[in-house]
Residue, then its C-alpha position, 0 to 999 in steps of 0.5 A: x485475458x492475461x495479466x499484464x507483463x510489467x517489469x520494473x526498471x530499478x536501474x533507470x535514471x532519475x527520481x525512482x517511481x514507487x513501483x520501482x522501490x516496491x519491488x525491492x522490498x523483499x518481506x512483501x513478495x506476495x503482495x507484489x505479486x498481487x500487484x502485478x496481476x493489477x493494471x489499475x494497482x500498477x498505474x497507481x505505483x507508476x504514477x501513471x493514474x489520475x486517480x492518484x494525481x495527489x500522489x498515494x500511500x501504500x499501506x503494503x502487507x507483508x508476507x507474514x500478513x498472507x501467511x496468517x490466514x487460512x486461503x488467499x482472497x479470491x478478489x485480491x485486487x479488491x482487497x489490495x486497493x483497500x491499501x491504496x491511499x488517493x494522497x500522500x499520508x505523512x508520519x506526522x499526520x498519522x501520529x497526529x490520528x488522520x482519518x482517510x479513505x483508502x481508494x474508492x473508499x472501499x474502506x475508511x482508516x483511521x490512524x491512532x499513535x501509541x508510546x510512540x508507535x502508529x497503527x492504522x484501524x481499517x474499519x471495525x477490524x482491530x488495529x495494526x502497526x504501521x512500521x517504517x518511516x515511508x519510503x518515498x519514490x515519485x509518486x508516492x509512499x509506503x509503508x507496511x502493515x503485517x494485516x490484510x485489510x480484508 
């Protein structure tokens, strides 16, 4: 079975959904890429999935995440759902140390805020930055995060 062909329709009228914005954003080719080969992950960013009828954060890896390690995940949907949050997470709530689940809980992230900067802790791994103030679309959010959380 093939993956799905998506386009994205940046220059649609109205509000922009977030798989729209996401697509612009060129220091996370390689995650898009991941996320094109998902019609469940892509659903979600068109805010076209009851899974995320509260609207999701995206935690997006960027490129230099991938470049870090030695061969790409063989489940990458799995890993990349585990950087899909089933509601919108504000910057405040970060600093403020929120404690979510990312989708299907397949992994639990806690948020902690140092000298003013946010990081997000996906398990036992070590924390990573959250950079970027999120960039909102209809449905959503993200921001990006040089760490897979695999």
């Amino acid at each position: 079975m093939s993956a799905p062909n998506y386009t994205f329709d940046t220059d649609a009228g109205g509000k922009p959904q977030l798989s729209d914005i996401v697509a612009q954003e060129k220091s996370a080719t390689v995650a898009l890429d991941a996320l094109v080969r998902s019609e469940q992950l892509m659903r979600a960013l068109s805010g076209d999935s009851a899974d995320f009828s509260n609207g999701l954060t995206l935690l997006l890896p960027t490129n230099d995440a991938f470049e870090s390690l030695d061969s790409i995940p063989d489940d990458l949907d799995l890993v990349m759902k585990r950087h899909f949050i089933p509601r919108v997470i504000t910057p405040q709530e970060m600093e403020e140390g929120v404690t979510v689940y990312s989708y299907e809980r397949l992994a639990t992230l806690r948020f902690t805020s140092v000298q003013g900067k946010v990081f997000v802790q996906a398990d036992k791994s070590a924390p990573t930055e959250v950079r970027g103030s999120g960039v909102q679309a209809g449905g959503g959010t993200y921001f990006l995060v040089d760490k897979l959380f695999i």
